[in-house]
C-alpha positions as CSV (number, residue, x, y, z in Angstrom):
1,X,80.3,100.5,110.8
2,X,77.4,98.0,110.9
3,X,77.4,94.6,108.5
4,X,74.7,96.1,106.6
5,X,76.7,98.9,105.8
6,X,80.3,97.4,105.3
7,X,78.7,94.8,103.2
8,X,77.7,97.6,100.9
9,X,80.8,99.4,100.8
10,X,82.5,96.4,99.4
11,X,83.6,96.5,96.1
12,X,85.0,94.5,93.3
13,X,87.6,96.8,91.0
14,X,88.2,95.6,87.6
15,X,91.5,97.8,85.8
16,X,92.1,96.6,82.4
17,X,94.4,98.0,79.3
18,X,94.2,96.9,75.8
19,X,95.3,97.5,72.3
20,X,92.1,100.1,71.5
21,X,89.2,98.7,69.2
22,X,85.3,98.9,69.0
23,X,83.4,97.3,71.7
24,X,85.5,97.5,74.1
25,X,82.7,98.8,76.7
26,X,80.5,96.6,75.4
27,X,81.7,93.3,76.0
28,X,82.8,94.5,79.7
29,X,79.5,96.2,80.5
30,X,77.7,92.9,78.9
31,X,79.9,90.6,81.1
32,X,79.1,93.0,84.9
33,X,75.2,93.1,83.6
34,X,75.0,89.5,83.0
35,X,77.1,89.2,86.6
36,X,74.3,91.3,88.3
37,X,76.8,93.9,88.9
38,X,75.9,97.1,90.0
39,X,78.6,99.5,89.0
40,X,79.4,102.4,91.3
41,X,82.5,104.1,89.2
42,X,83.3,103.8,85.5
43,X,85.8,105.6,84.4
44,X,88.2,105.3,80.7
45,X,90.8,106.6,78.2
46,X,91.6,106.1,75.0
47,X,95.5,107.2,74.3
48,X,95.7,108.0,70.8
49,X,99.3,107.8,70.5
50,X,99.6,104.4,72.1
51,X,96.4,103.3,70.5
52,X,95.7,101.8,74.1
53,X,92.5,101.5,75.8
54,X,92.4,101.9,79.8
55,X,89.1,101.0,82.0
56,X,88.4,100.7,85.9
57,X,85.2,99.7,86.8
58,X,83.8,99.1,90.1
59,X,80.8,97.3,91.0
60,X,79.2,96.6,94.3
61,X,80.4,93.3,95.9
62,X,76.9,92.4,97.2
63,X,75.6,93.2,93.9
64,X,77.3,90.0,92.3
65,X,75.8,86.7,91.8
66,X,79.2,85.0,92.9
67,X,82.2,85.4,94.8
68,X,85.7,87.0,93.5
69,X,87.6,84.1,92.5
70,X,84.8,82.8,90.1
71,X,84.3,86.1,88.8
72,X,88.6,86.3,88.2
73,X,87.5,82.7,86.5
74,X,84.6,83.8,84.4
75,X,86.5,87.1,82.9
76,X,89.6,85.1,82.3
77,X,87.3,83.1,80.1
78,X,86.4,86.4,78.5
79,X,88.9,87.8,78.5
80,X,90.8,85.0,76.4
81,X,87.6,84.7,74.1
82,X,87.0,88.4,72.9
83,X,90.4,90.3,73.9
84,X,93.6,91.0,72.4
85,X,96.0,88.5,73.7
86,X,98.5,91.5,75.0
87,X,95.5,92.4,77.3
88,X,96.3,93.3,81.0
89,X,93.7,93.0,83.5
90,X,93.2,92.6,87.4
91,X,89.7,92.1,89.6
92,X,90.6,93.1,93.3
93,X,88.5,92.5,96.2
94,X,88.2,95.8,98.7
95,X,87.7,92.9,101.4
96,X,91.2,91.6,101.1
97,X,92.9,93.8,103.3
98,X,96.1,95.3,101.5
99,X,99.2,95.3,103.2
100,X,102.4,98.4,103.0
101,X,105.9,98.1,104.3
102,X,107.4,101.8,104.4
103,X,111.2,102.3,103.7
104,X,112.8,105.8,105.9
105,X,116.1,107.3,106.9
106,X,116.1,109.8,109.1
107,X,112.9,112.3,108.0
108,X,110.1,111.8,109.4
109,X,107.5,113.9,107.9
110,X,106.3,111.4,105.4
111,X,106.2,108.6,107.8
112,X,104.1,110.6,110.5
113,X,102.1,111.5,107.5
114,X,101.1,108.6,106.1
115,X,101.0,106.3,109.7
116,X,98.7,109.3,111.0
117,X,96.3,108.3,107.5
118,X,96.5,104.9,107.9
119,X,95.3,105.1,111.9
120,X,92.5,107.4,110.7
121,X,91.6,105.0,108.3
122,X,92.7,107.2,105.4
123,X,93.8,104.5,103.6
124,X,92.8,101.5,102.7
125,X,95.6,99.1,104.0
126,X,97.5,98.6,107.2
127,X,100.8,99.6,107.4
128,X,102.7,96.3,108.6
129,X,106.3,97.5,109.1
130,X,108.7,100.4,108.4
131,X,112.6,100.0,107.8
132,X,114.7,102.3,108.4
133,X,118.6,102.4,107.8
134,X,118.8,105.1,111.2
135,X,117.0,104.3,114.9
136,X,116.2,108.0,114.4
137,X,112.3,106.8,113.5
138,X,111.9,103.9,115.9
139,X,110.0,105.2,118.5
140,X,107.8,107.8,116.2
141,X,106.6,104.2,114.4
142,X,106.6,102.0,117.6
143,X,104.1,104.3,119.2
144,X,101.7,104.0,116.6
145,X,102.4,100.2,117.0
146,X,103.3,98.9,113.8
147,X,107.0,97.2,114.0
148,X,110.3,99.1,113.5
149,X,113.3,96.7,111.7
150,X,116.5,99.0,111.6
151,X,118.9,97.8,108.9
152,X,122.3,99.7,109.0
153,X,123.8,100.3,106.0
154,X,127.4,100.1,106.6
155,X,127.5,96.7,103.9
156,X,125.2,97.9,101.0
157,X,125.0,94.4,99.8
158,X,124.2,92.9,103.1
159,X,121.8,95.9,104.4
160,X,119.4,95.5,101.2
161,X,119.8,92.0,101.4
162,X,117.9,92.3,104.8
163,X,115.8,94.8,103.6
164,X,114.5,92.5,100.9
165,X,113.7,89.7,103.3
166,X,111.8,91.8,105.7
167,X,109.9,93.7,102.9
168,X,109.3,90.1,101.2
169,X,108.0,88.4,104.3
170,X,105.1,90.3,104.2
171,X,104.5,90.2,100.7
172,X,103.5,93.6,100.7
173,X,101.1,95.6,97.7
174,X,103.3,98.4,98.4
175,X,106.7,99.1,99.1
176,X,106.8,102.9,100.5
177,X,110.2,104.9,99.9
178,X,108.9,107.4,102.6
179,X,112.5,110.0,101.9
180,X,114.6,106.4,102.3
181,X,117.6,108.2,100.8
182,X,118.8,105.1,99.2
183,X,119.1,103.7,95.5
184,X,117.3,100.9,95.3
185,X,119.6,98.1,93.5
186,X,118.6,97.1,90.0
187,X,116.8,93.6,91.3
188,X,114.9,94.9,93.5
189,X,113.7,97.4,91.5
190,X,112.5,93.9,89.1
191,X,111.3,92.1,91.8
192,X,109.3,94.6,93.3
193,X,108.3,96.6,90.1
194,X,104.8,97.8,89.9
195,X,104.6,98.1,93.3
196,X,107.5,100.3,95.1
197,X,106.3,103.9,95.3
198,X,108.9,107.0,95.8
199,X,108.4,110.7,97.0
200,X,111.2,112.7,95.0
201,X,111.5,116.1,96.6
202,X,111.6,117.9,93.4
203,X,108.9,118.5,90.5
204,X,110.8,116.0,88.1
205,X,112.1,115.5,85.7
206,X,114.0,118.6,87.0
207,X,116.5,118.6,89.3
208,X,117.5,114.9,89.4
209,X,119.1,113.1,92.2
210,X,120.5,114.6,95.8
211,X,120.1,117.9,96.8
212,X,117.3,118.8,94.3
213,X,116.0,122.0,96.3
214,X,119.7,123.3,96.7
215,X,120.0,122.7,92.8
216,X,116.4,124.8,92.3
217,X,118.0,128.0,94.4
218,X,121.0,127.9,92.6
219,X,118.7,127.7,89.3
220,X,116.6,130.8,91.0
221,X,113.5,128.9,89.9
222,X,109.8,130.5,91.1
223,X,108.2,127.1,91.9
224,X,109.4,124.3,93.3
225,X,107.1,120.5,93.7
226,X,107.5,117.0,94.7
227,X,107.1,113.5,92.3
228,X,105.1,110.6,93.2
229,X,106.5,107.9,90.9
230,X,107.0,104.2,90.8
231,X,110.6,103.1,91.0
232,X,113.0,102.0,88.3
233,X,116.5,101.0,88.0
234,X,116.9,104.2,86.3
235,X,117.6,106.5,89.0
236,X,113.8,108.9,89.4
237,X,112.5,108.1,86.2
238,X,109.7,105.3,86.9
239,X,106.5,106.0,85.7
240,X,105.0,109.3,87.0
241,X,102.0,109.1,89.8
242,X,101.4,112.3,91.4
243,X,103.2,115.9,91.2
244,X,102.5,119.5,92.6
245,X,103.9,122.4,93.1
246,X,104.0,125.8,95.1
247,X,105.3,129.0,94.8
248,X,108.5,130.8,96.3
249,X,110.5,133.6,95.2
250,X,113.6,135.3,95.3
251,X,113.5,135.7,99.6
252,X,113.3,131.9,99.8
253,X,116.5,130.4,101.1
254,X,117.1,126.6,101.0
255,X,116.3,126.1,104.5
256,X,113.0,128.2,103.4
257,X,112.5,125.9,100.1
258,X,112.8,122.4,102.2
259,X,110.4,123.4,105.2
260,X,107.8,124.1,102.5
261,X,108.6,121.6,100.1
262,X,108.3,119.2,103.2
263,X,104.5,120.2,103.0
264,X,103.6,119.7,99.5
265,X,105.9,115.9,99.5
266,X,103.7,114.7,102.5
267,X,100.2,115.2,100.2
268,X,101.8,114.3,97.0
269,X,102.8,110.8,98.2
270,X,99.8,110.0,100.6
271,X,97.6,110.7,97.2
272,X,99.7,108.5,95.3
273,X,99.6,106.0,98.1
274,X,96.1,105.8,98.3
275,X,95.4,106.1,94.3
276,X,98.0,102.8,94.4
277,X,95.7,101.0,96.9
278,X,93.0,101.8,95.2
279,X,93.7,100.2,91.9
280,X,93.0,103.6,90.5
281,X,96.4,103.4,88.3
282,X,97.5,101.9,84.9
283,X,100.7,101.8,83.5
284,X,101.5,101.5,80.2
285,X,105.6,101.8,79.2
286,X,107.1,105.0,81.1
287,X,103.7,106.7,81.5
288,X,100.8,106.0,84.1
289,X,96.6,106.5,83.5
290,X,95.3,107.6,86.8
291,X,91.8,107.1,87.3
292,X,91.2,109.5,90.6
C-alpha cells in the first residue's frame, strides 16, 4: 500500500450512546463539518424501549483540520456542553494499531481461524499472544510467530493469576476466549469487561454451559448455532455479538453436530472479532447495537 493510499484509508471512528432527544445529528454533524471532516460511514438507532440513541461515524483522518487527541479534546468540550451527562462516547484512531491476546485449551479450530485472518490482514489488529492451559496449540501458534505462554491449571487461583498478568501486560483491546474451556473468575470478568469476547458452541440462550451440542441431540432439535458474546460473571449471558445457525436433522449424531458446528463457531467469532476491532459495537445493559 503506498502513503497516498494508506493515508486515505485512515479513519477517525466516533461511537456514541445517549438518552434519545432532538438534535442529536445535528450537533454531531455540526461539530465533523466545522472539523472539515469528511465522513465515510454514518450509521444510527434509536431504541424505543430504552429511549437511547446510538451513533458511529467515521470520517477520513486526512480530512481533519487536526490530529486525534485535539479532536478527543474539542468533543469532550461538546460533549459536556450540549449532551446528557450519562453520555458515552469514544473517538478511535484506525492508525493506533490494536492489540488481541487469545485464550485456548486444546481446539484449535478457532485459533487457526482467526491467526490465519489476522496474517491475511483480515483484521485489523495483531494478535500479540495466545494462552493456553494445554501445549496441545504451541506449535500451531509458534509457526505463525506470535508467542505461546502455557499456563496449567492444576491451581485455579494460581493459573488465572498468571493468565491475568500475561493478558494485562499487553494491555490488550481484546481478550479472545478462542473454545478456552474455562470460567473466567468474577474479577476478571470486571477488570476486563467490555473487552473479553467468547465463542459459545451453542445458539444461546439455549443449551447453557458444557456439552451444549450433546444437550441439542438429546433435545432432537433441527438447528443448531454458535454465540458471539462478551463475557460476564454470569456464566454465557454477556451481551450478545454475533449468532448463526445451520441445519441438521434426525441422521446427525453428536460427532456429526460438533464437526459442523465447528464451521459455523469459526465465522461467528472472527465476525464478532473484527466488528469488536472495528468499534462497530454499542452496549447498552445486557443488549449490544451492532453497527456492521
Amino acid at each position: 500500500m503506498s502513503p497516498d493510499t494508506a493515508a486515505a484509508d485512515r479513519r477517525f471512528t466516533l461511537t456514541l450512546g445517549c438518552p434519545d432527544e432532538t438534535g442529536i445529528v445535528a450537533r454531531i454533524a455540526g461539530f465533523l463539518a466545522d472539523a472539515g471532516a469528511w465522513i465515510t460511514e454514518a450509521a444510527y438507532h434509536s431504541d424505543d424501549d430504552s429511549n437511547w440513541f446510538f451513533t458511529r461515524q467515521a470520517v477520513r483522518a486526512d480530512s481533519v483540520d487536526c490530529g486525534i487527541d485535539e479532536l478527543r479534546r474539542r468533543f469532550a468540550r461538546l460533549a459536556a456542553d450540549e449532551f446528557h451527562p450519562d453520555t458515552e462516547w469514544r473517538l478511535t484512531d484506525s492508525a493506533a494499531r490494536k492489540k488481541v491476546v487469545v485464550l485456548v485449551s486444546k481446539e484449535s479450530h478457532c485459533l487457526i481461524d482467526l491467526l490465519g485472518r489476522a496474517r491475511r490482514g483480515e483484521l485489523p489488529a495483531d494478535i500479540v499472544a495466545v494462552v493456553g492451559n494445554h501445549d496441545s496449540l504451541g506449535e500451531l501458534t509458534e509457526s505463525f510467530g506470535v508467542p505461546f505462554h502455557l499456563v496449567p491449571f492444576d491451581d485455579r487461583t494460581a493459573a488465572f493469576a498468571r493468565v491475568a498478568a500475561i493478558v494485562d501486560e499487553h494491555d490488550p483491546d481484546a481478550i479472545v476466549l478462542a473454545r478456552f474451556m474455562q470460567i473466567l473468575p468474577a474479577d476478571l470478568c470486571e477488570r476486563w469487561s467490555g473487552r473479553a469476547i467468547n465463542i459459545h458452541h451453542s445458539f444461546l440462550p439455549s443449551f447453557v454451559g458444557a456439552r451444549p451440542y450433546h444437550q441439542a441431540f438429546a433435545r432432537g432439535v433441527k438447528l443448531i448455532g454458535a454465540t458471539c458474546h462478551y463475557v460476564t460473571a454470569e456464566l454465557d449471558a454477556g451481551p450478545i455479538i454475533e449468532q448463526d445457525v445451520i441445519r441438521i436433522d434426525h441422521s446427525d449424531s453428536p460427532a456429526d453436530m460438533v464437526r459442523q458446528g465447528r464451521d459455523i463457531e469459526t465465522l461467528v467469532l472472527a465476525r464478532g472479532v473484527r466488528w469488536h476491532l472495528e468499534d462497530r459495537i454499542l452496549v447498552h445493559g445486557t443488549k449490544t447495537v451492532v453497527f456492521d
